[in-house]
N, C-alpha and C positions, 0 to 999 in steps of 0.2 A: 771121215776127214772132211774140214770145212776150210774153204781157200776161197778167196776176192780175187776177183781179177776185172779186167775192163775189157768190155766187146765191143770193137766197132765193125758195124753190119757195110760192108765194103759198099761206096759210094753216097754214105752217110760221113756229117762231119761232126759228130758228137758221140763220145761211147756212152755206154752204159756200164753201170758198176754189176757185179755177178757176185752170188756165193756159188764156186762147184766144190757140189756133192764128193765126185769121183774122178779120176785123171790116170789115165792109161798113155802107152807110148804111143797109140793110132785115136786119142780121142778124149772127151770127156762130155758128163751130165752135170749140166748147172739148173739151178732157179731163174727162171726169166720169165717175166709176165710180159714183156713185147709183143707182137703178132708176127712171129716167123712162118717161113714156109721151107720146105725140104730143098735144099739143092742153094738155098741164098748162100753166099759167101761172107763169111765173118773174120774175125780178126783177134785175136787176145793178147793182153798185154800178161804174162802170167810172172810173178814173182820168181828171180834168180834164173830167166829162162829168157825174158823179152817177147818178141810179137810174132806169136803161133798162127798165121792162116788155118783157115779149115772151112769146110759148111758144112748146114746144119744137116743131121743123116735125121733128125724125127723131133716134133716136139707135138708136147701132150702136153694142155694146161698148162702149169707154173713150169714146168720142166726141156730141158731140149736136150738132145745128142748130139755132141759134133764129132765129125770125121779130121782130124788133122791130112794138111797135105803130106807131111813129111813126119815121120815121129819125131817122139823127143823124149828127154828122159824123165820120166815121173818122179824121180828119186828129188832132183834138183828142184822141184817147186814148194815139197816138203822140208828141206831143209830150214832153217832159221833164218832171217832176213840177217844178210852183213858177214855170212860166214862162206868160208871158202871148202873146196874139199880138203876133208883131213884133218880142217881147223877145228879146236875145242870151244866149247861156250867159257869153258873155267879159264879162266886168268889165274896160270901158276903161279906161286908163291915160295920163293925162297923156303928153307926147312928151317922155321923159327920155333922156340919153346912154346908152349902153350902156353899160358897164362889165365886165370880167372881171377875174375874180382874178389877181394877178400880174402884171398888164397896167400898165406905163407910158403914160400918155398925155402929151405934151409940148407 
């Protein structure tokens, strides 16, 4: 699973745009070439979720771990952008005949 989200590293006033990897209720692995260190405080802006506190529990190269302060639900950032729970992507359609071009119907 690939997800963008925006980091701002608390007491900075510019984010940074992210791809995370992976996203659990206590956290998540993103791509970030920044220079972090363990224990900084960060911030995310995550789609269908809003602004996640957490800091970072480890980073390695390209890569960091954050610890969320509070979970949340991992379900809701997979979702589709604009959809609600429960709601369909399909737009019902009244039960109309079929039709094709060319097509005699008698």
């Amino acid at each position: 699973m690939l997800l963008q989200a925006t980091m701002l590293v608390v007491g900075e006033t510019e984010g940074s745009l992210l791809r995370i990897r992976n996203i659990s209720a206590g956290g998540l692995m993103a791509d970030c070439t920044l220079p972090l260190a363990t224990g900084q405080e960060v911030e995310f802006d995550i789609r269908n979720i809003g602004a996640v506190p957490g800091r970072i529990a480890w980073a390695d190269g390209q890569r960091i771990g954050v610890a969320f302060d509070a979970p949340i639900d991992p379900q809701l950032a997979r979702k589709p952008v604009g959809t609600k729970t429960g709601e369909s992507m399909l737009v019902r359609r009244p039960n109309l005949p079929v039709r094709r071009p060319g097509l005699r119907i008698e």
